[in-house]
N, C-alpha and C positions, 0 to 999 in steps of 0.2 A: 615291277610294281613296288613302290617306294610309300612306306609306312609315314605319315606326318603325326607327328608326338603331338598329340591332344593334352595327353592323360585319361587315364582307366576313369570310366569305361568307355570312353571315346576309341573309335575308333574310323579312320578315314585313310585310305590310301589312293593314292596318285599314281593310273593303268597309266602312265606315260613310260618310256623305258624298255616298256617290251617292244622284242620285235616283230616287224612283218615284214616281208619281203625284202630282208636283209636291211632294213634304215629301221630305227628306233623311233617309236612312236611319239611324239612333241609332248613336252610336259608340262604340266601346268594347263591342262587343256580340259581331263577327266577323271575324275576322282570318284571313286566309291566308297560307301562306309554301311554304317547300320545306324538306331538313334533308339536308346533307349533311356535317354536323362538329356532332361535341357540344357545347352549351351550357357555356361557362362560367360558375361562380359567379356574376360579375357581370351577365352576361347573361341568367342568370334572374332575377338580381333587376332589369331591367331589364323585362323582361315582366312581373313581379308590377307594378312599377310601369304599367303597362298596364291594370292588372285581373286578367289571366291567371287565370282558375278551371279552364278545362278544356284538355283534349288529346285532337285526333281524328287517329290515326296511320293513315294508309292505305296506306302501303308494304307490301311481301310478307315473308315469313318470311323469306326471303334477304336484302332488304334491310335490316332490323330487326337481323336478326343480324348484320352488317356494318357498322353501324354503330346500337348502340344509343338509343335517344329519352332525352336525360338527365334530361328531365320526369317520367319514369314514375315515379322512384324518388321523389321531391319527395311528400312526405305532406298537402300543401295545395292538390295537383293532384288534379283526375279526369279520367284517363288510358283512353283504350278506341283498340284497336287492331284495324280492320276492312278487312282487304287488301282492296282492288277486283282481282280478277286473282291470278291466282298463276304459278306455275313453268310451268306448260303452255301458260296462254294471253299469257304476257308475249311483246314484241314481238322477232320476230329476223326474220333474212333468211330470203327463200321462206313469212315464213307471216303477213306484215303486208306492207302495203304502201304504205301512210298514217295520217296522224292519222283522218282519217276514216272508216277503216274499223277503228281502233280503240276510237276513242269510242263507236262502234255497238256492237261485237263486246264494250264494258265495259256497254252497256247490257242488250243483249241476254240475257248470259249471266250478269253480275252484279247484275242488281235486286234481290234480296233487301238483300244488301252497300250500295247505292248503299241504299234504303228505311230502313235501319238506321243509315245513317251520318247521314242528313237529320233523322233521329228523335233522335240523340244529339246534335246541332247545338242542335234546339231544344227542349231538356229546359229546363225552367224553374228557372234560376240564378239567384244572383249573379255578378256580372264577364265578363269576354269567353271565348269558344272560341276554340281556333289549330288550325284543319283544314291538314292537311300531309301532302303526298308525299314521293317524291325530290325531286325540280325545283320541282315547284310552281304548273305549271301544268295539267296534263291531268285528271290524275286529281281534285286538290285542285279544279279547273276545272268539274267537273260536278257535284260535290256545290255547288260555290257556285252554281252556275248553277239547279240544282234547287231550294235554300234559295229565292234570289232570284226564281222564278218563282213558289213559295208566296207571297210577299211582295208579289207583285201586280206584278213589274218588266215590262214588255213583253219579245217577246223580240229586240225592235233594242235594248234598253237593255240584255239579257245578252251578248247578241251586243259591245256598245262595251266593255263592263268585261273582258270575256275577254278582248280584245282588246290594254287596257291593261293585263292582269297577263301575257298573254306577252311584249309587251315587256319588262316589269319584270323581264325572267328570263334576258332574251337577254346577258346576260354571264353566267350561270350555263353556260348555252349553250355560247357560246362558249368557255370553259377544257374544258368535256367534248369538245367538238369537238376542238381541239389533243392532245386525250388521244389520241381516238380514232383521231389522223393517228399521232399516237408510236407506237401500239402496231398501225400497218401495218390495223388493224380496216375493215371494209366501211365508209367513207366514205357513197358514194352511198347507203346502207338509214338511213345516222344524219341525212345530211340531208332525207329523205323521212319521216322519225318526228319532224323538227325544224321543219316547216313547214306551212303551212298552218293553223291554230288556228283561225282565225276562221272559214273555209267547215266547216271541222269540227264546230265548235259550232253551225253554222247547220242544218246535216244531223242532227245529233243532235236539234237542237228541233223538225225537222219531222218527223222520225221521230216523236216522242213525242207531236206531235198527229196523226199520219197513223193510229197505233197504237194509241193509249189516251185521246188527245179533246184534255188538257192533262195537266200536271205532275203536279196532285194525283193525276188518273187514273191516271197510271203507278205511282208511288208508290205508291199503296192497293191494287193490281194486287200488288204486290209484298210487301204485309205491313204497309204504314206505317199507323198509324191518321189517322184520316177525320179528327182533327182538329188536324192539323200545318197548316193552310192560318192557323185562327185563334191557332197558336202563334207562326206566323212574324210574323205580325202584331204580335203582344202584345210577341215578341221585338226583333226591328227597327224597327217604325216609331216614332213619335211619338204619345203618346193620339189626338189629335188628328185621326189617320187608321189606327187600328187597324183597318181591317175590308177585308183586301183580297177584290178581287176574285173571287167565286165559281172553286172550280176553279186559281186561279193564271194566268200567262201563256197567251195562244194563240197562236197564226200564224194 
């Protein structure tokens, strides 16, 4: 996973690099970030110099309208905006209590949304996709981790990358933290919605083979068609090793 210099507080990195099945993932293909300040001019022409073809917005209606995605309006983007979660089930005090019984409760109730989002990932382009949340890790977190499972990644090797894009966030973190303190807000709810990532992601992927076998099975459960396993393929790997493994990751 390779950091692209924006500048603070951008931040976007390109899952291209890591591996799977002993061949490095194709770069310039998938990028993930967070978005919480509009793009300037310069810094989308800094992402066109990336590749940048698409934009997968998964913020809520609240979000989006609080701060608008500067992408969408860009006539050389394709732009698809598909909240995971909405006003009711976003996380507050008394009705979450962890990242991991969030990741569940986005799984659970949001697979259509997650199905859709994995489907718009790997629609057959030119140039790279930039899947983003707020932050940048949770939500944007499990669409890459379901991409990457398509893709034949094991799920200790989803498990390492989730791992390295919440550090990659922990100064994003932190400034909302310091917010959080100013404005007197439930500390103790903001750092239990701020921790743990990794057991979180581990729980989500056992859920999904305890539930539906593997990835693909959940996925297709949900509406995706049967053959995103050989798009993520075609998408990400290298000719080379295009044919991953039936079904996607297991436990």
């Amino acid at each position: 996973m390779r950091a692209i210099e924006l500048g603070s507080p951008h931040l976007v990195h390109d899952v291209g690099g890591q591996e799977i099945r002993g061949a490095p993932l194709t770069r310039g293909r998938l990028l993930r970030g967070g978005f919480t300040t509009p793009y300037a001019p310069s810094t989308i022409d800094l992402l066109r110099g990336q590749g940048l073809t698409a934009v997968l917005d998964l913020r809520s209606d609240r979000e989006a309208g609080k701060v608008p995605q500067t992408l969408a309006a860009q006539p050389d983007m394709s732009y698809r905006r598909l909240p995971i979660g909405d006003e009711a089930s976003r996380p507050q005090p008394g009705r979450c209590a962890s990242l991991a019984e969030l990741y569940l409760r986005h799984l659970e109730r949001h697979g259509r949304a997650l199905a859709e989002a994995v489907t718009f990932v790997l629609e057959p382009r030119d140039g790279a996709v930039l899947v983003h949340c707020r932050t940048g890790r949770d939500r944007t977190g499990l669409v890459v981790a379901l991409t990457l499972g398509l893709a034949g990644a094991r799920p200790q090797d989803i498990v390492a990358h989730h791992a390295r894009a919440a550090e990659s966030v922990a100064p994003t973190v932190a400034r909302r933290r310091a917010s959080w303190l100013a404005k007197g807000k439930d500390i103790g709810f903001f750092d239990a919605m701020n921790s743990g990532a990794v057991p979180a992601m581990e729980q989500a992927l056992s859920w999904i083979t305890r539930e539906h076998g593997d990835i693909a099975g959940y996925l297709t459960a949900h509406g995706a068609p049967g053959s995103l396993r050989e798009r993520a393929a075609r998408r990400l790997l290298p000719p080379a090793t295009d044919a991953a493994p039936r079904g996607g990751a297991r436990h």
